[in-house]
Backbone as a ProteinNet text record, in pm:
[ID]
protein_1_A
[PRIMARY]
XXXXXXXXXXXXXXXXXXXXXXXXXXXXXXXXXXXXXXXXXXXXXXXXXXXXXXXXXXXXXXXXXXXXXXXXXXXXXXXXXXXXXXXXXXXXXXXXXXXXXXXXXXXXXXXXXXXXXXXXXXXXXXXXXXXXXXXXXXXXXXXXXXXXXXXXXXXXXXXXXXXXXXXXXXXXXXXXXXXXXXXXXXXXXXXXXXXX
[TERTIARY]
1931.1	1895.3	1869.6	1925.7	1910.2	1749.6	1615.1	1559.4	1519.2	1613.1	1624.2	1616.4	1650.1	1613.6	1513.9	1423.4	1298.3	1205.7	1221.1	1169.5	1205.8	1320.7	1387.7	1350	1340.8	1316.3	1149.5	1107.6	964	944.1	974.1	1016.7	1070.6	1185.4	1253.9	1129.5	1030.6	951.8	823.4	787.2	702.1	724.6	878.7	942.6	913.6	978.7	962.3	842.7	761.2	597.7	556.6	541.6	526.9	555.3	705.5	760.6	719.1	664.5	627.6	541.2	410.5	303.4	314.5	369	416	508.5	565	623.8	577.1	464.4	371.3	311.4	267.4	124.6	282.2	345.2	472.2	451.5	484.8	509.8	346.1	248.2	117.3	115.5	115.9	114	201.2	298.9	412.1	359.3	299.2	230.5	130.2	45.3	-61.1	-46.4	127.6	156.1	189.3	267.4	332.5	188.9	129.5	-20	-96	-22	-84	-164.6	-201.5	-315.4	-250.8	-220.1	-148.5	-291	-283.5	-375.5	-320.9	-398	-373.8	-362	-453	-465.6	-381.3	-324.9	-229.5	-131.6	-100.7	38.7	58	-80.4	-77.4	-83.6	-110.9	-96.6	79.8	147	303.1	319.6	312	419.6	372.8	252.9	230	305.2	290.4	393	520	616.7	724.4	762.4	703	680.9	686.5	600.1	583	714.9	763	865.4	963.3	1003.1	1144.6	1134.1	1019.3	973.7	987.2	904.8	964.6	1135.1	1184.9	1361.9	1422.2	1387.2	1412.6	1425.1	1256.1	1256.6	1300.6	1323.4	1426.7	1539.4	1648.7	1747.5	1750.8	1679.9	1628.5	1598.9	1482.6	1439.9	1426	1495.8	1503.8	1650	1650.4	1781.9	1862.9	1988.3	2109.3	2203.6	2270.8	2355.6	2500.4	2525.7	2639.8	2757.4	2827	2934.3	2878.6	2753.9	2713.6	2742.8	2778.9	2787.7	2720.3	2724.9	2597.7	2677.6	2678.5	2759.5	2706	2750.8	2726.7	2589.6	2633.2	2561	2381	2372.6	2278.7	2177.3	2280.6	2215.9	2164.7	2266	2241.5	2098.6	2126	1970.8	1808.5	1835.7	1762	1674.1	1785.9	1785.7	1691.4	1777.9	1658.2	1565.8	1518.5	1371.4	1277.5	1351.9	1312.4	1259.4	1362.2	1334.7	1222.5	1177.7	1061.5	978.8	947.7	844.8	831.6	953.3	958.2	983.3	914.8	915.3	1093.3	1188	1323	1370.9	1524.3	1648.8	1691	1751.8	1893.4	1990.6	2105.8	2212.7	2340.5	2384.8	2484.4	2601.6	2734.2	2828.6	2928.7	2927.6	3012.9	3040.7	3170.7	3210.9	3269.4	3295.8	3319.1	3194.7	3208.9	3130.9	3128.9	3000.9	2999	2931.2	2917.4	2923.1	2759.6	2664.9	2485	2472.7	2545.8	2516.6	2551	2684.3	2681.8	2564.1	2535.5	2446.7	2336.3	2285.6	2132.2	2136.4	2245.9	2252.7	2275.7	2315.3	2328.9	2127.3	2084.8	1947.4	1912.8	1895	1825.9	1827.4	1947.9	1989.7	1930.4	1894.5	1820.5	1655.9	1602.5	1486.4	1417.2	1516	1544.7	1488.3	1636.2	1588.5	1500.8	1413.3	1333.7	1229.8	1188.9	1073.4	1078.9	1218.1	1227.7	1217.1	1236.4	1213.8	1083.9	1028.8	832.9	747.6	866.4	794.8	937	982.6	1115.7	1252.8	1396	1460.5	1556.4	1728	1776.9	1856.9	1846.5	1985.2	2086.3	2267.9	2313.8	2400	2435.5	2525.2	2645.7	2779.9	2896.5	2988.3	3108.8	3189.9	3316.7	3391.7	3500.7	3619.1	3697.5	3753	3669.5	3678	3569.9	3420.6	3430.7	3293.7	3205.5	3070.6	2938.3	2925.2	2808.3	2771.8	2605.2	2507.1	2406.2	2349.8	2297.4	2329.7	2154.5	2078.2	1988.3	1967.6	1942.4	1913.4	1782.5	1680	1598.7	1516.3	1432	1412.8	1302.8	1199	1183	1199	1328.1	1381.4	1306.7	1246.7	1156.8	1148.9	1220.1	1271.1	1189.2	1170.7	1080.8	1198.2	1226.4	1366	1347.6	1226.7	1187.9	1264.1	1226.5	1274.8	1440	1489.3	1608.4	1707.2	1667.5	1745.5	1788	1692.6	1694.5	1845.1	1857.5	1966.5	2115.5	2101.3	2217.3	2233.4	2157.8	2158.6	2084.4	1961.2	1910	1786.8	1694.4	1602.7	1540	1489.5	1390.9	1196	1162.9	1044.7	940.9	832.5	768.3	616.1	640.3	482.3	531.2	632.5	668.5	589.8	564.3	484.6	538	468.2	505.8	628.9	592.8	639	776.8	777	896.4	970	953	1030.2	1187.1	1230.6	1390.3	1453.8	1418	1466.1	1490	1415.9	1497.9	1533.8	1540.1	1648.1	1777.5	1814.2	1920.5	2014.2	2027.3	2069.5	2111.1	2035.6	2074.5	2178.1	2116.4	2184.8	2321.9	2386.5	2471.9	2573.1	2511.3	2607.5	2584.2	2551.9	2616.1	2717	2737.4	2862.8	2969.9	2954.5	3011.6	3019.1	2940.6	2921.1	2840.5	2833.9	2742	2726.1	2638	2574.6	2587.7	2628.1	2592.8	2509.3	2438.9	2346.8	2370.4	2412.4	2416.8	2344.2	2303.5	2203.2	2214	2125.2	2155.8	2014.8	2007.8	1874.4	1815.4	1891.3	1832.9	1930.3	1989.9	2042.4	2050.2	2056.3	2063.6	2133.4	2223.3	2311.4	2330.8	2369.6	2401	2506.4	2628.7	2715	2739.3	2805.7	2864.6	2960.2
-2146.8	-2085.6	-1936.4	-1876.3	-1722.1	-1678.6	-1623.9	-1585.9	-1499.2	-1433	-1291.5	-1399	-1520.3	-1579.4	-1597.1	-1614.5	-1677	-1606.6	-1481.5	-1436.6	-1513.6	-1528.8	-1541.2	-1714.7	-1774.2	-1906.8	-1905.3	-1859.6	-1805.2	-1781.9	-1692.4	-1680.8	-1793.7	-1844.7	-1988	-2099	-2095.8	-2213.4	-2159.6	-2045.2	-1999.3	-1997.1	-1961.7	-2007.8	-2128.3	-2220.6	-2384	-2395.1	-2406.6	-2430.3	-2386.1	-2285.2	-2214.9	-2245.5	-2279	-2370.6	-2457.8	-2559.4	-2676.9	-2686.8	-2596.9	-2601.3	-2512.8	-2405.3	-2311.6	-2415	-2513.2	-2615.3	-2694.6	-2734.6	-2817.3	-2783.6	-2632.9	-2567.3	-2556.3	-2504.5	-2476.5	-2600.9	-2734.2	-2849.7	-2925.2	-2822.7	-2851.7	-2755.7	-2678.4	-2565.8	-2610.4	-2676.2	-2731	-2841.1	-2923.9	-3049.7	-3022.1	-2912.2	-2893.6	-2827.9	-2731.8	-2670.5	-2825.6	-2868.9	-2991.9	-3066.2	-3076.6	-3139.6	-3018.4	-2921.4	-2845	-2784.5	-2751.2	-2633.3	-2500.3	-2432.8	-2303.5	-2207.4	-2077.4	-1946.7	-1889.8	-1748.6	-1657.1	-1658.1	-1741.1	-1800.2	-1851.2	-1944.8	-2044.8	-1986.8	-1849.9	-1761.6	-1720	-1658.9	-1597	-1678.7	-1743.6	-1863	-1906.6	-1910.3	-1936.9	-1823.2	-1692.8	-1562.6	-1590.8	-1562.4	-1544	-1670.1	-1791.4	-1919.1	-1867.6	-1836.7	-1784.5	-1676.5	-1574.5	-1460.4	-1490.7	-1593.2	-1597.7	-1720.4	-1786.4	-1866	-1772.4	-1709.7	-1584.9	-1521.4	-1458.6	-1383.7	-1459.7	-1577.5	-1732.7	-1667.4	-1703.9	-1763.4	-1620.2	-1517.8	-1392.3	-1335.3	-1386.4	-1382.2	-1445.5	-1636.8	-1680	-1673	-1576	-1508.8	-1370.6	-1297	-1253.4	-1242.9	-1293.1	-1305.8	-1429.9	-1549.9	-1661	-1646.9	-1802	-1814	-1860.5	-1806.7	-1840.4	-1953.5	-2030.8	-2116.4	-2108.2	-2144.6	-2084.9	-2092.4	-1982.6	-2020.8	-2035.5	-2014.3	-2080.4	-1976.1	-2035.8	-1929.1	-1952.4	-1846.2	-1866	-1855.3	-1890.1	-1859.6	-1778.1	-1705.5	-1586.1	-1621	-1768.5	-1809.7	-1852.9	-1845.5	-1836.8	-1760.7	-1624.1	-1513.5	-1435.3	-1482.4	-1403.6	-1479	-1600.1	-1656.8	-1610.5	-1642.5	-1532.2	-1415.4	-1369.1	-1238.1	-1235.9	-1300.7	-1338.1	-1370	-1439.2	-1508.8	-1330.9	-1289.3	-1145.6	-1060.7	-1016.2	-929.5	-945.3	-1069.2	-1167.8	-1068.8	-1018.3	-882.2	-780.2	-704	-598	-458.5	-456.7	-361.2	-280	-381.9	-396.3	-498.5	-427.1	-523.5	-515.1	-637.9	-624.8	-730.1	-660.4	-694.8	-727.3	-869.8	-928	-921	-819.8	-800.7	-789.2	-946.4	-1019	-1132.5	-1160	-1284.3	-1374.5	-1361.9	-1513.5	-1543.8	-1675.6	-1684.7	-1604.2	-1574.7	-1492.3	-1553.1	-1501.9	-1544.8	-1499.1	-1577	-1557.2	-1440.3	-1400.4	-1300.1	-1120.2	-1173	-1044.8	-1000.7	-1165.4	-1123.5	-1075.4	-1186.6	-1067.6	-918.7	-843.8	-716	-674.2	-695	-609	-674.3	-750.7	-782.2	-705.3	-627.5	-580.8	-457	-398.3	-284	-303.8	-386.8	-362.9	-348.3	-430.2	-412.5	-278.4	-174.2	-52.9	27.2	-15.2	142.9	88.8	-98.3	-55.7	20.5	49.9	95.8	266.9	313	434	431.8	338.7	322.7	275.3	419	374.9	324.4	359.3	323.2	238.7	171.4	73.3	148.8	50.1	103.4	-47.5	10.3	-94.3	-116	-185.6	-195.5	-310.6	-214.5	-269.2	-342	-476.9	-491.3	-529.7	-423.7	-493	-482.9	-514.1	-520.6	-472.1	-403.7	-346.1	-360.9	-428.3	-503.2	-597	-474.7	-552	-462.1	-331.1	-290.3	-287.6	-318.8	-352.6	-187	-211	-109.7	-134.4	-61	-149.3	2	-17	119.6	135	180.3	230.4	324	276.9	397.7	408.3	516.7	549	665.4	662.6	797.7	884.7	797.5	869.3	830	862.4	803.2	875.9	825	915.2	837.5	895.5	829.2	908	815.9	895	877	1068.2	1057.2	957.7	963.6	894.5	771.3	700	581.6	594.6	641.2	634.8	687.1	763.5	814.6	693.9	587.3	442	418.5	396.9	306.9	335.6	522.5	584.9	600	485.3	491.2	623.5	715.1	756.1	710.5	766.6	731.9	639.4	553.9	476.4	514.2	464.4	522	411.9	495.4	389.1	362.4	395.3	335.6	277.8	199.3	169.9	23.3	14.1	-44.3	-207.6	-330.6	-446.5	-439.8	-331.6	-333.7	-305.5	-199.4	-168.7	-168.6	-285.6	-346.9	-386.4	-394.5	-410.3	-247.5	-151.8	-13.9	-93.8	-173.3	-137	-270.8	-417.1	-485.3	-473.2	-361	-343.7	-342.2	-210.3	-209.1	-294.5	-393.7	-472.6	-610.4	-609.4	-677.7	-638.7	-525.8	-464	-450	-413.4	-409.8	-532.2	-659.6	-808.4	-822.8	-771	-731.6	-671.1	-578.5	-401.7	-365.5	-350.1	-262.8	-153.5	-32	76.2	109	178.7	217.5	365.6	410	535.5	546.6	642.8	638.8	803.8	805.9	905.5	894.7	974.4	1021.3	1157.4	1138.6	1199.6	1239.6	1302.6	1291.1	1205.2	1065.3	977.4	869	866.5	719.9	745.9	658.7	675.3	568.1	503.5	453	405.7	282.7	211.7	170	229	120.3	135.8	-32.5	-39.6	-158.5
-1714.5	-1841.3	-1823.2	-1938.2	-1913	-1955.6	-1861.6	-1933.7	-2030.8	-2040.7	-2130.4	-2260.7	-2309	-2414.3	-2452.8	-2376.5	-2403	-2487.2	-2548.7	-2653.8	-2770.4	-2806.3	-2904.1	-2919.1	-2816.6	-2834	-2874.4	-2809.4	-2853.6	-3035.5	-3086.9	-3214	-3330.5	-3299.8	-3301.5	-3308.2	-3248	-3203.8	-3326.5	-3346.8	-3440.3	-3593	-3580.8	-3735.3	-3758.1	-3689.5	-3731.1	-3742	-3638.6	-3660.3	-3781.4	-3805.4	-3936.7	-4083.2	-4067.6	-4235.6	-4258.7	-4217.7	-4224.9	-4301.6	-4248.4	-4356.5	-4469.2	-4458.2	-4555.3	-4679.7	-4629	-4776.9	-4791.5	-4717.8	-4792.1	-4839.1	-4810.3	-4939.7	-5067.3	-5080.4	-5178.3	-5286.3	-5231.4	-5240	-5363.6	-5265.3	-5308	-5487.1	-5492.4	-5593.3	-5708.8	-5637.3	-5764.3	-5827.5	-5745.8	-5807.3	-5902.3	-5827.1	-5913.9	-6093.1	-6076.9	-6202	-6293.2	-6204.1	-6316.9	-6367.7	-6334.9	-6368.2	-6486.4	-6500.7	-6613.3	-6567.1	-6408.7	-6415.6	-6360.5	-6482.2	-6496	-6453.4	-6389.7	-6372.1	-6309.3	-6340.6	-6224.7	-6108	-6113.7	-5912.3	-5852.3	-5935.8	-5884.6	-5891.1	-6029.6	-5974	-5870.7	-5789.6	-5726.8	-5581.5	-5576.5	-5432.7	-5485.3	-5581.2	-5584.6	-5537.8	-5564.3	-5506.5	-5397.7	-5299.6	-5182.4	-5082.9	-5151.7	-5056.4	-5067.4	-5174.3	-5168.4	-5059.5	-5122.8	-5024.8	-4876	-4800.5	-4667.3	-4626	-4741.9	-4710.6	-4682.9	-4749.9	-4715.9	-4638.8	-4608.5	-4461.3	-4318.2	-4297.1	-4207.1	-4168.4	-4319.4	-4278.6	-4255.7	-4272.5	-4241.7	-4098.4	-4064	-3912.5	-3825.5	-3901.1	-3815.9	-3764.8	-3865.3	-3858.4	-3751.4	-3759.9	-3710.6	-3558	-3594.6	-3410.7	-3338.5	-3393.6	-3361.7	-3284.4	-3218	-3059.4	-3170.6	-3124.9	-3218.8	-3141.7	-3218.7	-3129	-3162.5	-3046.8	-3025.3	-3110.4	-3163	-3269.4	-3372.6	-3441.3	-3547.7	-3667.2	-3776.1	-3892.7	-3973.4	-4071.3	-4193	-4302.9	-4419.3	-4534.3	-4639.7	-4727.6	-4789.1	-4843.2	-4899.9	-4976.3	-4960.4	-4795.6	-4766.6	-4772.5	-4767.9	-4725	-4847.5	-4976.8	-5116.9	-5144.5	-5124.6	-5168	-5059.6	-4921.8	-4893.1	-4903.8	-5017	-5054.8	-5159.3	-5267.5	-5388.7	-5388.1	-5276.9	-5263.4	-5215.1	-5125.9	-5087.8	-5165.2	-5308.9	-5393.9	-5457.3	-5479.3	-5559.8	-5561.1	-5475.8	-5463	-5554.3	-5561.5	-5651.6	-5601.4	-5428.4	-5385.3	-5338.7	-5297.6	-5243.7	-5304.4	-5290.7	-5358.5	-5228	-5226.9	-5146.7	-5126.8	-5156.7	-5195	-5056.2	-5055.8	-4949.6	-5032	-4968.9	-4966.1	-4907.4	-4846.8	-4757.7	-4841.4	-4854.8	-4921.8	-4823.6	-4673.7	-4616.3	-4512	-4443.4	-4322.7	-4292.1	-4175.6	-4076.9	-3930.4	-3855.2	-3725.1	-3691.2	-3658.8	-3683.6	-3597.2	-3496.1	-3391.6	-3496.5	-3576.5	-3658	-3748.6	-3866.5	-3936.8	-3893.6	-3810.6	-3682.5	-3675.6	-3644.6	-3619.9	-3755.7	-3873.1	-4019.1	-4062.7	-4037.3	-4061.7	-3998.6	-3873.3	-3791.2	-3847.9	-3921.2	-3944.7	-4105.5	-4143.6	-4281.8	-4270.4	-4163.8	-4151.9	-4069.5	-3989	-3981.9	-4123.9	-4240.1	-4333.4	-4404.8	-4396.9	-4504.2	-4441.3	-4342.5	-4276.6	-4345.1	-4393.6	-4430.4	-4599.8	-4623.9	-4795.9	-4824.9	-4792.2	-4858.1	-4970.8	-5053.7	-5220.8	-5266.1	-5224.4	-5225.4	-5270.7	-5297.4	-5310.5	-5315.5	-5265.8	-5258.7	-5091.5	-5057.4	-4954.3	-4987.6	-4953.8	-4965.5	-4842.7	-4788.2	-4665.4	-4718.8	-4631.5	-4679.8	-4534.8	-4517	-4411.9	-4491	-4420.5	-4462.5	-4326.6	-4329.5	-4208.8	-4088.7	-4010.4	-3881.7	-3881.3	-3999.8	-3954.9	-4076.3	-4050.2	-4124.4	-4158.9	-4268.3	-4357.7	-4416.1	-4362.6	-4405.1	-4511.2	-4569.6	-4701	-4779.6	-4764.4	-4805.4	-4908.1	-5026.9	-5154.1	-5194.7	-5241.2	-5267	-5287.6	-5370.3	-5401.2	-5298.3	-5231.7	-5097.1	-5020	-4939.6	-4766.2	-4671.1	-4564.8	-4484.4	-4355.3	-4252.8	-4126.6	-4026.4	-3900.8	-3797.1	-3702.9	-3663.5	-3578.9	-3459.1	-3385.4	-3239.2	-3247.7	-3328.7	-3380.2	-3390.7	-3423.9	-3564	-3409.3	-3300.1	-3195.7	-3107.9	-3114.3	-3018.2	-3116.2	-3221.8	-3249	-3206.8	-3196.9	-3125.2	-3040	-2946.9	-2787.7	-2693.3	-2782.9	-2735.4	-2649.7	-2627.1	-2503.7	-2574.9	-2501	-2571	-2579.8	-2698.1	-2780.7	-2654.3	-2557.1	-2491.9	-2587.4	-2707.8	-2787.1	-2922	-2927.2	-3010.2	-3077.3	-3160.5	-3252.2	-3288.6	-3239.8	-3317.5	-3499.3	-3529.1	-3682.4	-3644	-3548.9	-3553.7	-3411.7	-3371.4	-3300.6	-3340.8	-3436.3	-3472.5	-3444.8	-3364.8	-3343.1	-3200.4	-3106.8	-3023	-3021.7	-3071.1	-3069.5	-3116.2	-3239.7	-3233.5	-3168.5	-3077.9	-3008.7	-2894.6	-2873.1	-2767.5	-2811.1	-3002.1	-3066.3	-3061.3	-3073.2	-3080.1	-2935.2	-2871.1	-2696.2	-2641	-2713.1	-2691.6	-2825	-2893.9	-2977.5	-2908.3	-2800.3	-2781.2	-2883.4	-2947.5	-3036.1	-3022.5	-3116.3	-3129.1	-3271.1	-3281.4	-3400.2	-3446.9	-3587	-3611.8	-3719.3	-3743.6	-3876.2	-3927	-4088.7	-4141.1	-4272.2	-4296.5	-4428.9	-4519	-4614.2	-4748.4	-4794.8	-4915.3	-4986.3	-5039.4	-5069.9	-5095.7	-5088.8	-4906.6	-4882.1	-4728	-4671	-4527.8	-4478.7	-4379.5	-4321.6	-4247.6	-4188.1	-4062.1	-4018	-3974.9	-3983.5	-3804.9	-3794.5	-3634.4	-3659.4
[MASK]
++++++++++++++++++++++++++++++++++++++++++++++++++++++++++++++++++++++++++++++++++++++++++++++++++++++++++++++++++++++++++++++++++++++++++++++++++++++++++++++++++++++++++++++++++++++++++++++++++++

């Protein structure tokens, strides 16, 4: 076994653990609406189960062990998505219409959870593929990137105080050169860019 996995299985093992009770409180809240006890409270225990349900399957994608050959279908990912937006803070939009292969989508996720860190007061991202190369697309009205960071994805030095949050700066990359792939990022006044 390679241990260079064992993060990722690590992760993998925290997702699952995690959903379980996260759809049974879900499961719990629904019962209780159909029973007629509507409130604030109980809205608010529905967004927050939602909320941490999409976050779960996010990170499982994410930073969970992938198997081998496995694909995901668009359709997964648009819904995903929607459960995501639920928030208000970010849109984002999947613009891929066939399978894809879990090792690609990981790296266009990785590359979304990148610019939201730069979209402070929200915005949208969009992912699309245009032959063989991804496009991960950031719009908003304040984009605000910390270069230290943003240099890791172009194969510059790596950041040695880099922060739990933003840990997807330097999995990218590694996501990526088990692709051979590389990354470029270009920006605007109010969009900034990923593609590889």
């Amino acid at each position: 076994m390679d241990k260079r996995n064992l993060p990722a299985l690590v992760a993998s093992r925290i997702c699952h653990d995690i959903i379980s009770p996260i759809g049974a409180i879900g499961n719990g809240v629904e019962l209780l609406s159909l029973s007629g006890g509507s409130s604030p409270e109980l809205d608010l225990i529905t967004d927050s189960v939602a909320s941490a349900n999409s976050r779960v399957r996010l990170f499982r994608l994410v930073f969970g062990a992938t198997g081998s050959g496995q694909m995901l279908k668009p359709g997964e990912i648009t819904a995903l998505f929607r459960d995501l937006g639920k928030t208000g803070r970010l849109s984002c939009t999947w613009q891929v219409d066939e399978p894809e292969p879990r090792d690609h989508v990981r790296a266009a996720l990785l590359a979304m959870l990148c610019l939201d860190t730069a979209l402070k007061t929200g915005g949208e991202i969009r992912i699309s593929k245009t032959g063989d190369r991804w496009t991960v697309r950031a719009e908003g009205r304040t984009l605000r990137r910390e270069d230290g960071l943003w240099s890791i994805i172009e194969g510059g030095e790596d950041v040695s105080d880099v922060s739990p949050a933003s840990v997807q700066f330097l999995l990218l990359p590694l996501a990526l050169s088990g692709l051979g792939r590389s990354a470029t990022v270009a920006d605007g006044p109010e969009m900034l860019e990923i593609s590889f």
